[in-house]
VOSE-789802 format. One record per residue: residue in three letters; z, y, x of N, C-alpha, C in turn. Coordinates in steps of 0.02 Angstrom, whole numbers, plus 50000, padded with zeros to 5 digits. Layout:
// residues N
alaZYXZYXZYX;...
This chain:
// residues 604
unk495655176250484494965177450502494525177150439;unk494215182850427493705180050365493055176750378;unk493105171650317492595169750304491765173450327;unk491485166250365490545169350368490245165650290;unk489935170750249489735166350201488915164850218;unk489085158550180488235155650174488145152650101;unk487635157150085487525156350011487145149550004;unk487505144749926486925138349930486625139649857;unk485935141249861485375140649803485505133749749;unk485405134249675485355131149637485175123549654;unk485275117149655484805111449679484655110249736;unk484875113249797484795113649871485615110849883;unk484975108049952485715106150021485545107950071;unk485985107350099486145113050168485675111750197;unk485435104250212484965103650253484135107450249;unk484205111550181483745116950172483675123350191;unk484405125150218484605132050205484865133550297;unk484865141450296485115142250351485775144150349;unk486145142350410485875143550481485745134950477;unk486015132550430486015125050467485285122550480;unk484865123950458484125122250472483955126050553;unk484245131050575483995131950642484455130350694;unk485095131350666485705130250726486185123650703;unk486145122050665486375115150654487215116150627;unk487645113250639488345112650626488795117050693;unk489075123250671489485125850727490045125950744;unk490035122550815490625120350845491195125550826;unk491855122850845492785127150822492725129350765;unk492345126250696492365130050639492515123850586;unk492795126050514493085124750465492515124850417;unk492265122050404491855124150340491915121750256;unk492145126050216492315127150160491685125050117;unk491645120350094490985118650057490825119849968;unk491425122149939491585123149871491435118149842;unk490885114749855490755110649794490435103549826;unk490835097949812490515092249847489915089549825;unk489625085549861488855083449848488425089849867;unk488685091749919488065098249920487625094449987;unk487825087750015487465085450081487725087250121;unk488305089550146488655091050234488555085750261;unk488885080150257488905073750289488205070350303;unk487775071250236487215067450235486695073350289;unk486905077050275486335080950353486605080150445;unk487305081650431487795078250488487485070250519;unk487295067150483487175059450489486325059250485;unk485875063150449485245061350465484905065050485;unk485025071750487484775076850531484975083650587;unk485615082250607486045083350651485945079950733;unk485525083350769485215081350820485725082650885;unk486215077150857486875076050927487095070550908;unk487565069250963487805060650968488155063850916;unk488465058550890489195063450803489765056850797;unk490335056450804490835055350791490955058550699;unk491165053650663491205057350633491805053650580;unk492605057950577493035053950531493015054350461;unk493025049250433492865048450359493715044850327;unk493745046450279494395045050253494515037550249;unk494065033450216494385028150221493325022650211;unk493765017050225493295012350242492565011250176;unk492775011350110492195011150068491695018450087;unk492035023350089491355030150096491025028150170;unk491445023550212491075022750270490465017350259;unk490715011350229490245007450199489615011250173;unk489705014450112489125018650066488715019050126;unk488905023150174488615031550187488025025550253;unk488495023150299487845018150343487665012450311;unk487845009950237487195006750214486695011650172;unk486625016450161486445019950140485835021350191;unk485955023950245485715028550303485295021250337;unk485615014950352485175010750398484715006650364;unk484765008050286484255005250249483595010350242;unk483665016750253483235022550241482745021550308;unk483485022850361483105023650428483135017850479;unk483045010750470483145006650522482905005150607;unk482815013050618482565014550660483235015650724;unk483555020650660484265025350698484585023950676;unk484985018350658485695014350631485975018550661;unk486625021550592487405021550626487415017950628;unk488495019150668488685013550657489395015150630;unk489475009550560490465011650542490955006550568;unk491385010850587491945008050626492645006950576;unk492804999850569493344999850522493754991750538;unk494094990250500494124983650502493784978250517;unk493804973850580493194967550569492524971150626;unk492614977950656492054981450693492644982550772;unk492504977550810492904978550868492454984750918;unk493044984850953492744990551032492164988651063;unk492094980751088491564975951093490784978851048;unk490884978351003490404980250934490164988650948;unk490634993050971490595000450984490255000551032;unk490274995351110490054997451165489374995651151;unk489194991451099488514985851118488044993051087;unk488514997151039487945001851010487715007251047;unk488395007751066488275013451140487775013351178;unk487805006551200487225005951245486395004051227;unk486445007151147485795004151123485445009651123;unk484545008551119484105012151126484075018351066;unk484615017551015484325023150961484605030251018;unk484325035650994484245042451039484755046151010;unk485205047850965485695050550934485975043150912;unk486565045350943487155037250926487615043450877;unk487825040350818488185042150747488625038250744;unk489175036650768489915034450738490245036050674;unk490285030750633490705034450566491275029650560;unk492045031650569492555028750576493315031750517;unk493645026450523494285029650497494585035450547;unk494935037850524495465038450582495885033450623;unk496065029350598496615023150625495945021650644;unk495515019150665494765015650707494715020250728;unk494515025650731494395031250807495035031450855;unk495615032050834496065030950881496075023750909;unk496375018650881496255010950905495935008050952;unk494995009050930494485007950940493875012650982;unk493695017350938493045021450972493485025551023;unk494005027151041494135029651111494185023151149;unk494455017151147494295014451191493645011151206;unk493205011051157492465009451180492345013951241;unk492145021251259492195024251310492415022751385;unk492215021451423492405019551475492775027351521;unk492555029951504492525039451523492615043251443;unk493215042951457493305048751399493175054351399;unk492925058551440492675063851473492125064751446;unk491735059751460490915059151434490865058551359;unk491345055751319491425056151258491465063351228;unk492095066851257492355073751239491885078951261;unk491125076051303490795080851308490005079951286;unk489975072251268489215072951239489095070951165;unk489785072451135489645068851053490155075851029;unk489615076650962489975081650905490595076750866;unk491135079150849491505075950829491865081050769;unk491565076950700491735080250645492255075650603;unk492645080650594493285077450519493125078750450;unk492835073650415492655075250362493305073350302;unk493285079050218493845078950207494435081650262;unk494385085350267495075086150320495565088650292;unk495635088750231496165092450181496635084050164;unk496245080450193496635073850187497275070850237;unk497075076150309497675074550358498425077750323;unk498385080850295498795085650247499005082650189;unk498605077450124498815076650089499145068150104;unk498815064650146499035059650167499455056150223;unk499705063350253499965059650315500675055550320;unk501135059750239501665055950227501665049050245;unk501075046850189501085037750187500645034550244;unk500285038150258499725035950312499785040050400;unk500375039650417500345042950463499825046050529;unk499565039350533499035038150589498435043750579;unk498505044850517497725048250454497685054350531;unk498285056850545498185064050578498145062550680;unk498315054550670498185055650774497715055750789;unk497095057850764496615059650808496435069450830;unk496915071450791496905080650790496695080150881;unk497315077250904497395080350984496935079051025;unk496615070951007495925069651036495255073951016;unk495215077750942494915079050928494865086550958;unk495295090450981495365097550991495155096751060;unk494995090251102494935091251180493975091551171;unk493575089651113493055089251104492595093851132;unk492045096051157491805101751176491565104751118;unk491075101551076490955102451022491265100250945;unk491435103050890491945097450864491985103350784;unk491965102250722491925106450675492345101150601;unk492675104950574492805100050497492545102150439;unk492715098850400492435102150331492685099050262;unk492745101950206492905098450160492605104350092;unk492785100050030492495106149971493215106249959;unk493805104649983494305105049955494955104550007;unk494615111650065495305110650130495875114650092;unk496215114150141496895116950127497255120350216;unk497565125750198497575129850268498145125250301;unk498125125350384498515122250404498855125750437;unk499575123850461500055128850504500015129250578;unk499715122150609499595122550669499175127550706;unk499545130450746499335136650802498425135550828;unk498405128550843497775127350866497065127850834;unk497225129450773496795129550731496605139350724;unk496855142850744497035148650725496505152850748;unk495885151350783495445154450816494765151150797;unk494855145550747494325143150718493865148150657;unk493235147350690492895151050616492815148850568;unk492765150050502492755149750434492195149050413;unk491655146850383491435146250357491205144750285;unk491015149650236491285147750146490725146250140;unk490405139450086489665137650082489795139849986;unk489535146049966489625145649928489145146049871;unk488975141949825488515142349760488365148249727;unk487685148149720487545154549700487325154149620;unk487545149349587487455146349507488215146349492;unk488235144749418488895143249382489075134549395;unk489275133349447489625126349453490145123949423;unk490375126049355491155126649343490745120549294;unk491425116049273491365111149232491875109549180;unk491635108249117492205109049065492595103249091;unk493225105549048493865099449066494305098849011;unk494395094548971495005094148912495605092748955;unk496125096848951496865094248967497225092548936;unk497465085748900498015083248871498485082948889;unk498845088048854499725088448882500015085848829;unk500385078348873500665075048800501445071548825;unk501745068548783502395065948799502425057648812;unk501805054848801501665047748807500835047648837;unk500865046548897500035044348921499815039048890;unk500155034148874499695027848860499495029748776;unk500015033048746499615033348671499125039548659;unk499245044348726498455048448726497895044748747;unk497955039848807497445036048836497165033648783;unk497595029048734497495024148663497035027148640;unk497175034848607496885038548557495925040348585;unk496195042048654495665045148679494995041148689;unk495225033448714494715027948725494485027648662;unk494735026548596494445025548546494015029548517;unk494145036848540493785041648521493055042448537;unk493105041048612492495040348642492065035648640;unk492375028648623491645024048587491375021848666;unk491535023748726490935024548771491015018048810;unk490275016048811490045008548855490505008648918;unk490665014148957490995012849010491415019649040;unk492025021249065492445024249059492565022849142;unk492605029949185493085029749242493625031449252;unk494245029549256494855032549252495085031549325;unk495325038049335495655038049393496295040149404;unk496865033549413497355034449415497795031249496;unk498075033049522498375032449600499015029749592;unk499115023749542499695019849541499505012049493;unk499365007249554499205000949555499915000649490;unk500535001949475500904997649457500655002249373;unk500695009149376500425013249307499775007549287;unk499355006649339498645003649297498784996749256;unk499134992249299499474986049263499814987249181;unk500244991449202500694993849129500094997149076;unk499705001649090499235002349055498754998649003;unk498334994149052497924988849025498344985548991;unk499024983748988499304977648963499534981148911;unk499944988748909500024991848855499304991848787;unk498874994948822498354994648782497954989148744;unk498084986348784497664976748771497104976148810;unk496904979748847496054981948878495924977548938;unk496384974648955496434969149033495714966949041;unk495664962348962494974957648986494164963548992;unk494234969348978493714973948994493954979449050;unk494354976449079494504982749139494404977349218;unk494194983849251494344982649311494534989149359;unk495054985749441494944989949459494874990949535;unk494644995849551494634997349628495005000649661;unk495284995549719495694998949751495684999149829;unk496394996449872496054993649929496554988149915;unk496314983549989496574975849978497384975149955;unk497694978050006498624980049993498304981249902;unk498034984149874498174984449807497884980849775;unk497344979049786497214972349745497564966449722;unk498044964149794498734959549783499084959949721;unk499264965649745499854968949693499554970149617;unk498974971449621498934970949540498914961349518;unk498754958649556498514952749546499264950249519;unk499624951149558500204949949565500614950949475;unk500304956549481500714961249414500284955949358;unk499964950849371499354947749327498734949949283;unk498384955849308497964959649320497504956449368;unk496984952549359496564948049394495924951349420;unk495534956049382495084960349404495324964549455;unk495464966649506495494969649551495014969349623;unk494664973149643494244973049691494234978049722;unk494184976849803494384982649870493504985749871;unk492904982149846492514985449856492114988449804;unk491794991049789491494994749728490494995449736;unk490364992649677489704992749651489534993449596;unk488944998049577488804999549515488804993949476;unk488454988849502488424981949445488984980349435;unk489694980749474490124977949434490674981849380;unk490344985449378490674990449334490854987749249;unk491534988149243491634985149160491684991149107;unk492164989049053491924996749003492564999149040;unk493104996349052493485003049079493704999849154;unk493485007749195493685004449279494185010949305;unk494775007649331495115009649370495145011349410;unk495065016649470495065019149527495775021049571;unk495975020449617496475023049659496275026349702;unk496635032249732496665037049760495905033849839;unk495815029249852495265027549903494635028849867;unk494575029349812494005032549784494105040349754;unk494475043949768494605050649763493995055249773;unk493745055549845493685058049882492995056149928;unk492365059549932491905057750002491555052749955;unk491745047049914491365041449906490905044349834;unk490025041449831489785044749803489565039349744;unk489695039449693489495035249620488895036749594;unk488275033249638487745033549602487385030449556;unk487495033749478487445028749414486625032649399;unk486315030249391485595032349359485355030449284;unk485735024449272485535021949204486245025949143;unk486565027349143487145029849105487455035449142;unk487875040849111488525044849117489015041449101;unk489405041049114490165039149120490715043349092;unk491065041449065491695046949041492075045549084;unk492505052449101493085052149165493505053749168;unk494055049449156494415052649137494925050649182;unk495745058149198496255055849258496805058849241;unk497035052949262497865053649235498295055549309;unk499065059349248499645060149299499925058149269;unk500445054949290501045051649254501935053749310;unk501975058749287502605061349324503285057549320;unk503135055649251503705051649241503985045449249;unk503425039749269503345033049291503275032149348;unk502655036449376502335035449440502235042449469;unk502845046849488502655055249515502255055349573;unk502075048849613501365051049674500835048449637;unk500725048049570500155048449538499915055149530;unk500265058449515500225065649478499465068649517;unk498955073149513498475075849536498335082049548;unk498225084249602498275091449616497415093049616;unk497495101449560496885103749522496515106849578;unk497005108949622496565111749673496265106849732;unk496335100049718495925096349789495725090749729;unk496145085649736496005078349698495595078749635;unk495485083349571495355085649503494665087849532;unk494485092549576493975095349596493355089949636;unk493965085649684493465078549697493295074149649;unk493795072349643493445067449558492775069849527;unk493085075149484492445076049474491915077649502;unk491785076949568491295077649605491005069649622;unk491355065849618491095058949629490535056549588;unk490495058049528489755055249482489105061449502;unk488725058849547488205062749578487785063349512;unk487975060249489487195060849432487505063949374;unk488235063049366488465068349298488835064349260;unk489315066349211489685062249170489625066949104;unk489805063349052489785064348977490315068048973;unk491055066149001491795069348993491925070249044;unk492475076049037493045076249118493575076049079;unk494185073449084494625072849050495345072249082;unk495985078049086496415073949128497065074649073;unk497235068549073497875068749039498685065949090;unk499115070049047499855070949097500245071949055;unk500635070249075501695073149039501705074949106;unk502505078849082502795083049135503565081949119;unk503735083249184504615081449181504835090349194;unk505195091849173505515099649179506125098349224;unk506275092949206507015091149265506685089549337;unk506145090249370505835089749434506405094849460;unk506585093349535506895097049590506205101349614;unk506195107349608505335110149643505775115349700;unk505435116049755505625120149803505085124649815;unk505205133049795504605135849828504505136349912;unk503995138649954503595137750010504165139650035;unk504505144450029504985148150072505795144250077;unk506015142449984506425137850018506335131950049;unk505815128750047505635121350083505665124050147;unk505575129150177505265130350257506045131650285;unk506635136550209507235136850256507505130450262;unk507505124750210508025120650200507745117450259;unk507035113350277506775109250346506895114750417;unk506975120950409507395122950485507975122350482;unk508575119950444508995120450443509015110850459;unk508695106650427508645100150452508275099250546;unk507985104050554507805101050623508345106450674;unk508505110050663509045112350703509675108150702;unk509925105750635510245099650649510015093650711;unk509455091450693509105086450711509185087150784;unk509025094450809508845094550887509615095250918;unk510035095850883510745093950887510815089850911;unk510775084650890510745076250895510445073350923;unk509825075550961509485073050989509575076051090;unk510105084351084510395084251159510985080151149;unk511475079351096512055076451087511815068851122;unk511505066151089511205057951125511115060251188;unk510455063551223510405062951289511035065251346;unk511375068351306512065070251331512545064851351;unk512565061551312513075057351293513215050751327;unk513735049051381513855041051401513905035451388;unk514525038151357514755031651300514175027251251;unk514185020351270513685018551230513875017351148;unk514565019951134514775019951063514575026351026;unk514465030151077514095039151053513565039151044;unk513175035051106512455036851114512055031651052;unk512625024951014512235023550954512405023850891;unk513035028950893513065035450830512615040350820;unk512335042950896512005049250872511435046350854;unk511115040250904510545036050873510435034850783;unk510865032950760510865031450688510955037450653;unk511205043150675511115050550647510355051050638;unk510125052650705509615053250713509005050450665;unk508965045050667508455038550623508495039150539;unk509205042150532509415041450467509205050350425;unk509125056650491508925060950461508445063650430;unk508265067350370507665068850346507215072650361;unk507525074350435506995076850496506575072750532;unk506985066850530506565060550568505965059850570;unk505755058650507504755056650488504405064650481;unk504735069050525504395074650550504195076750623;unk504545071450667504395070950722504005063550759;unk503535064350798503215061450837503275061550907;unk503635056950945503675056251000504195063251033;unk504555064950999504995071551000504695077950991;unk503945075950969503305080950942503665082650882;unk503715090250873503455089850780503025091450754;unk503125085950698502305086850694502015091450633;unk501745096150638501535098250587501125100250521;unk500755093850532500445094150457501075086450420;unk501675086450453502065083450399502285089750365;unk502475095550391502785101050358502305104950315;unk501475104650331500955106250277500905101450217;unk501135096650264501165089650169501775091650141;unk502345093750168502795095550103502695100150078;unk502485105950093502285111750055501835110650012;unk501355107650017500645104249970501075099549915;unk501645095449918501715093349886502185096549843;unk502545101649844503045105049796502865107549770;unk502115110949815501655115549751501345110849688;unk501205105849705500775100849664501675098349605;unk502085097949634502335095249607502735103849531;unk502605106449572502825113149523502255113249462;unk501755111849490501065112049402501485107249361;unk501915102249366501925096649326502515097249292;unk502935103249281503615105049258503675107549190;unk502985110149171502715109449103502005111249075;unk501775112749033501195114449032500745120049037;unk501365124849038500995133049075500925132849128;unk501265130849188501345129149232500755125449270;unk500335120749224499795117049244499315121849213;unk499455124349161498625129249144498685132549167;unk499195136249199498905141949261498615139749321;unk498865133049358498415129849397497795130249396;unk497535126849329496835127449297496365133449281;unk496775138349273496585144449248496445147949308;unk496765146549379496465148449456495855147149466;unk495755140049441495175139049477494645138849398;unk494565144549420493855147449342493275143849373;unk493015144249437492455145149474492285136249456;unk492805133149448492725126149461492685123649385;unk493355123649334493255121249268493495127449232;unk492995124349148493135127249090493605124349059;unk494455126549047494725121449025494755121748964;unk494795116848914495195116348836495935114748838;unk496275115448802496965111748805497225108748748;unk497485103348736497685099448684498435096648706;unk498885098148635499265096548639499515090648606;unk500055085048613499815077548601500715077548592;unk501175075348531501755074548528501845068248495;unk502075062648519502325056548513502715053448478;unk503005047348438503585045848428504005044448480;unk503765039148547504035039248583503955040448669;unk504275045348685504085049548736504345046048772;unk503835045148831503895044348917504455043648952;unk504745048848962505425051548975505905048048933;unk505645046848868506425042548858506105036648870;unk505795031248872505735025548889505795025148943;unk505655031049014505895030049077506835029849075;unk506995031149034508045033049037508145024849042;unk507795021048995507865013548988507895008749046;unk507455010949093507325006549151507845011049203;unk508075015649200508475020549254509225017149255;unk509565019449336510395015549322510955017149289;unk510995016349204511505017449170511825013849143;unk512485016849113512735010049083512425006949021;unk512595000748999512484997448970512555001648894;unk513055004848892513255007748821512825014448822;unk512685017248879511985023448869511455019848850;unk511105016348850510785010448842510605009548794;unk511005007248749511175005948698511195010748646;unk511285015748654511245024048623510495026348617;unk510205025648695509355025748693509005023948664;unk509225017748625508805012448623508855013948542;unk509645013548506509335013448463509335022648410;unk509055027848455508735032048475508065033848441;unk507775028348497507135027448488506985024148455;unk507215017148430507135013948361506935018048303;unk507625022648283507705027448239506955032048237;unk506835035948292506105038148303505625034348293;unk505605029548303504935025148276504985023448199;unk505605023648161505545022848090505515028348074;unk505915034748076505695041248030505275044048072;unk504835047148097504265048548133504565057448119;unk504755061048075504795063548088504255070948104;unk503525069048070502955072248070502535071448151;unk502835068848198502495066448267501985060848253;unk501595061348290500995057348280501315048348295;unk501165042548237501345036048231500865033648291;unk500855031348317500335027548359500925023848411;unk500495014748421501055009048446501815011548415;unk501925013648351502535012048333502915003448319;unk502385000048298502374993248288502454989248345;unk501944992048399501904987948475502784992748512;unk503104997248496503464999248533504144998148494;unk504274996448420504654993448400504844983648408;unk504204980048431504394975748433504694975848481;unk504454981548571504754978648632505544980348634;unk505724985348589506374988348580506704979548548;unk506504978648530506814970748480506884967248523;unk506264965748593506514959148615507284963048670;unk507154968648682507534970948753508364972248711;unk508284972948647509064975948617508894974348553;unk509024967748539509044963348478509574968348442;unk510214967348464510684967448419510734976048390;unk510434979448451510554986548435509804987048368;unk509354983748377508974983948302509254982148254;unk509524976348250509944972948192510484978948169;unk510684980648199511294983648178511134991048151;unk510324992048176510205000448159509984999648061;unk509684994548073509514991947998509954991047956;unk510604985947959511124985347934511594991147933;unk511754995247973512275000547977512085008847978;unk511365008048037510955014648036511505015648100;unk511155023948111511365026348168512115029648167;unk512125032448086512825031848091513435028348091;unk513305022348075513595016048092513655014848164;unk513095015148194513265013548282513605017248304;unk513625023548289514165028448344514795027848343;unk514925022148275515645020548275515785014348313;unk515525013348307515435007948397515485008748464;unk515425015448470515485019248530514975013548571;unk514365010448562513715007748580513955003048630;unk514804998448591514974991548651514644985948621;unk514354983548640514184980148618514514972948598;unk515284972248607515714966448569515664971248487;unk515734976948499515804981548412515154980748373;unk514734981248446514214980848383514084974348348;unk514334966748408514254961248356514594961848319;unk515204963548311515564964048245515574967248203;unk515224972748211514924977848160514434971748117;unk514034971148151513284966348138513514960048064;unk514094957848115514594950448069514744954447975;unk515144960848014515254964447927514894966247900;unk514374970647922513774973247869513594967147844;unk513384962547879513154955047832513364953447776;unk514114952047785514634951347747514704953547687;unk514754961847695514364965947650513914964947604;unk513384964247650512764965747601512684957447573;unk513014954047595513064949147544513404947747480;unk513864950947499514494953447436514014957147372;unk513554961847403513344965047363512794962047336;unk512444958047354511954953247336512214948847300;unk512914946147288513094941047249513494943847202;unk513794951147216514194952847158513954953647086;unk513244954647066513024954347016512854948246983;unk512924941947022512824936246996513684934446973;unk514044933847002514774933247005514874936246948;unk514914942146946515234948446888515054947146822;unk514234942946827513964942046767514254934746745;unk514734932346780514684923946746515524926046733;unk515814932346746516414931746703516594938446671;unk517094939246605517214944546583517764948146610;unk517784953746598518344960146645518804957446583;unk519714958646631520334959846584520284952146555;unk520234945546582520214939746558520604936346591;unk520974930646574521234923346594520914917346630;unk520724915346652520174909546670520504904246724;unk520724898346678520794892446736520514891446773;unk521004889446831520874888046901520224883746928;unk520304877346873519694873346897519214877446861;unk518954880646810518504883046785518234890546838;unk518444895946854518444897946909518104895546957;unk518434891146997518014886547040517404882347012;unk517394879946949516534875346935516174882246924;unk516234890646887515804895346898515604895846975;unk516184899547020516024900247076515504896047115;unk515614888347113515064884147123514254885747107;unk514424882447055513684884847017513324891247044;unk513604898147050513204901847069513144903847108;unk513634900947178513414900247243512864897247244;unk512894889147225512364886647230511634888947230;unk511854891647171510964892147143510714898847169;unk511314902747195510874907947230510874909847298;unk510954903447329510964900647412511344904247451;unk512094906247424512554911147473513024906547513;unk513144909947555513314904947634514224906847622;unk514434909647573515064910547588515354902747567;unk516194903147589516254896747569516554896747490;unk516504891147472516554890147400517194891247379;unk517664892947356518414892147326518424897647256;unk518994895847207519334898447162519414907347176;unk519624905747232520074915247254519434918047264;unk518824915447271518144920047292517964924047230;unk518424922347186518194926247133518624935347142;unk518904934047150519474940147185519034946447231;unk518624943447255517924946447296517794954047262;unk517624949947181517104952947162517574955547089;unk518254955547078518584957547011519254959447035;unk519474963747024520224965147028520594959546994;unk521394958847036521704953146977522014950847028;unk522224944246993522804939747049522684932247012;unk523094928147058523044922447057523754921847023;unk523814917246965524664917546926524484909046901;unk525084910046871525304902646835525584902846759;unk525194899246727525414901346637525154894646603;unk526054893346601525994887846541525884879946591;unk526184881746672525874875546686525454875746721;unk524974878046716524224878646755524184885346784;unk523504884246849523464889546873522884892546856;unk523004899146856522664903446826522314909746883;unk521624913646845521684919846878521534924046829;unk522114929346825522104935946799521434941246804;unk520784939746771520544945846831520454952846773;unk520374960546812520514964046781519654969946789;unk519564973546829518894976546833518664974146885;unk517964977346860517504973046905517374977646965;unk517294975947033517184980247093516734984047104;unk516654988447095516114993647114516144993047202;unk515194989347212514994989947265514524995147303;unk514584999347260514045006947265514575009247331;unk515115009547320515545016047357515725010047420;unk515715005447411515675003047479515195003147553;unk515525005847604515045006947650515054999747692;unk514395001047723514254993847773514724993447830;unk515064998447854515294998147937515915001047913;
């Protein structure tokens, strides 16, 4: 169906413009907003003359938006429905004198909760507008958040009922298929510059980049509580960071010993660098008046791949979150080329080929007597990767719109053409730059380190990357010092031994590490030999005689005095001179004849 367009003027919101100024928000329709902060929600909520249901992604934009609204208008309180706001709490508003009742809820709280406030669900589904705001979110979140999408079915029985987002995404469900379109589109240049750092180490672009910028305060938005920990601690930045998340993540950084963490967000508490997780993506609005902010957002494919950010929804919200404007947009990423990517078509054959299995198994069970069958096919069943695609023997389908959304997202991240053509789609939105950023030590190999190998691959990696951090190699030095010590504490001996023997020395080790202590024992050995052979060599002459005890009082003496750990004897002279030990005249003697050339001796 195409698009109805409605043009939006320079500095205007909808609530200026028509139709919405005469006909308001129209019911069975989609509306495409291009560009967030244009006011949908905020006219939905203060000048939208119907009862309004209205789902909001998650609990802080619900916070903002009715303290926002019941401080303006304490006349016509919403009300937000979330955690801590029982059914009890829903009915008392219901039944209160404001003249337009405004619900603003999660999803998990409109299902839970505001349907059972209703005594008559009937009367619900027929005297309240019921809008999904973000709705490109039932899609990107329903993997982890299942619940995000049970209100579709309640929502489609609505009489009146419309979604919207600046950043939907088409859905496959049939029911949607007769909905009108609506494109709200800008009639100015809205596009916003963007630097893309494509590099092989995030934290030593992050390094480079914070320093560059100098700036009082920095938003970074990254969607992996365990990346933000490793970060700050990589960098040193802990005691000036904080970050926002929700409670489940606050723990966990706390945990990780990361103490700043907070589920709710205020301008005053803002440090020089703040952390965001994916609950501030989206809908929630950062109103800074005294400063711009630099903003900068990371993917990290290689540590944390549900960090990664897709240019066409998440990149486009972000930067829509600073209402008042930022100094930078900035997103930096590595990319793995070894990603498994499935295009639309094979993902759609390989999941019919899993639920035709699936529905296999699921007449095989109801078929079946034997209770030794019926809890084989059971554990088939539970264990298939059709499973978390069905609901109640429903399937459901915006799980099958989230895998397609995610292979595409995950295909930008395979290298860096790949992501600037992403970028290069959306002209209308950013101007991009691109910078390229090459490391001593890359991502990807410090991820091989923590992955399940043997001990002797390991060991090869390691001292690898050692090697890379001493010859550099013309790649940019940065934490070579901070990334050589952690190589030291994790593989002592494989440093020791790269120093003493080098890398060609280890491979004769085949990287066991009993070889390499004993590699380690001889190079010593060695390089002690060679450290003392010039003291030795010098206290006797080539092609000479020299009694036994005399021999031994040299040898002494210049062990001594030049603090060598070997042990003391007569024959140590043999070390360091060709010759033999003989007997003449009575006494013992040593023959010695040239002196050892320690040049041509190798360490290993």
């Amino acid at each position: 169906m195409k698009p109805i367009l409605i043009t939006l003027p320079f500095k205007t919101y909808i609530s200026q413009i028509e139709p919405f100024v005469s006909e308001g928000i129209d019911t069975d329709s989609i509306y495409h907003k291009t560009v967030p902060g244009c006011g949908f929600t905020g006219f939905a909520i203060d000048e939208f003359e119907k009862n309004l249901i209205a789902c909001l992604p998650n609990r802080p934009v619900i916070e903002s938006k009715v303290s926002e609204h019941n401080e303006k208008h304490p006349d016509r309180k919403i009300l937000g429905v979330y955690k801590g706001i029982e059914v009890a709490d829903i009915r008392a508003y219901l039944l209160s004198d404001v003249k337009y009742k405004k619900i603003l809820t999660t999803p998990e709280g409109f299902t839970s909760k505001v349907v059972k406030a209703f005594k008559d669900i009937q009367v619900m589904r027929d005297t309240f507008f019921m809008l999904l705001d973000e709705c490109e979110r039932i899609i990107t979140d329903v993997r982890y958040r299942g619940k995000i999408a049970a209100p579709i079915n309640e929502f489609l029985k609505f009489k009146r009922k419309a979604m919207v987002s600046a950043t939907t995404l088409p859905y496959s469900d049939e029911r949607f298929k007769d909905f009108k379109h609506y494109l709200i589109e800008p009639d100015y240049d809205y596009s916003k510059p963007i630097t893309v750092v494509n590099t092989n180490s995030v934290a030593a672009s992050l390094h480079k980049l914070l320093d560059k910028l100098k700036s009082e305060h920095v938003c970074i938005f990254m969607n992996s509580t365990k990346g933000i920990a490793a970060l700050t601690k990589t960098l040193d930045i802990r005691s000036e960071s904080k970050a926002f998340c929700a409670k489940e993540s606050v723990v966990s950084l706390m945990e990780k010993g990361f103490k700043q963490a907070y589920s709710h967000f205020e301008v005053e508490d803002m440090a020089k660098y703040n952390f965001f997780t994916s609950r501030y993506f989206s809908a929630f609005d950062m109103k800074i008046d005294d400063y711009k902010p630099d903003v900068v957002m990371i993917s990290d494919v290689i540590f944390a791949d549900h960090s990664i950010l897709d240019p066409q929804t998440e990149v486009i919200q972000i930067a829509g979150r600073l209402r008042n404007g930022f100094n930078s947009l900035t997103h930096i990423t590595n990319f793995n080329s070894d990603m498994k990517v499935k295009t639309s078509e094979e993902l759609l054959y390989y999941l019919q080929g899993c639920f035709d299995t699936y529905d296999g198994f699921i007449n095989s069970y109801n078929r079946a007597l034997h209770p030794g069958q019926k809890d084989t096919f059971k554990a088939a069943i539970e264990a298939s990767p059709a499973h978390p695609y069905y609901e109640e023997d429903q399937l459901n389908s915006f799980m099958v719109d989230n895998a397609i959304h995610e292979e595409r997202v995950k295909s930008y991240y395979l290298n860096a053409e790949c992501l600037k053509q992403a970028y290069d789609s959306l002209s209308k939105h950013f101007k991009p730059t691109y910078e390229q950023e090459d490391y001593t030590i890359a991502d990807k190999a410090l991820y091989s380190l923590n992955s399940r190998q043997s001990s002797n691959e390991k060991y090869r990696i390691a001292a690898q990357l050692i090697d890379s951090v001493s010859s550099t190699g013309g790649k940019i030095v940065l934490f070579a010092e901070e990334q050589r010590s952690i190589l030291v504490k994790r593989y002592p001996e494989v440093h020791e031994a790269y120093w003493l023997i080098g890398l060609k020395g280890l491979e004769t080790t085949d990287y066991e590490l009993p070889k390499i202590k004993n590699a380690i024992a001889h190079a010593k050995k060695i390089n002690e030999l060679k450290r003392m052979a010039q003291h030795v060599q010098a206290a006797f002459d080539e092609f000479t005689t020299v009694d036994e005890s005399d021999v031994y009082r040299i040898i002494k003496e210049v062990y001594t005095k030049h603090n060598c750990k070997f042990k003391i004897t007569a024959s140590a002279v043999l070390k360091y001179f060709g010759g033999y030990r003989s007997t003449s005249q009575g006494k013992n003697v040593y023959v010695l004849t040239h002196k050892i050339d320690f040049s041509l001796i190798q360490n290993y």
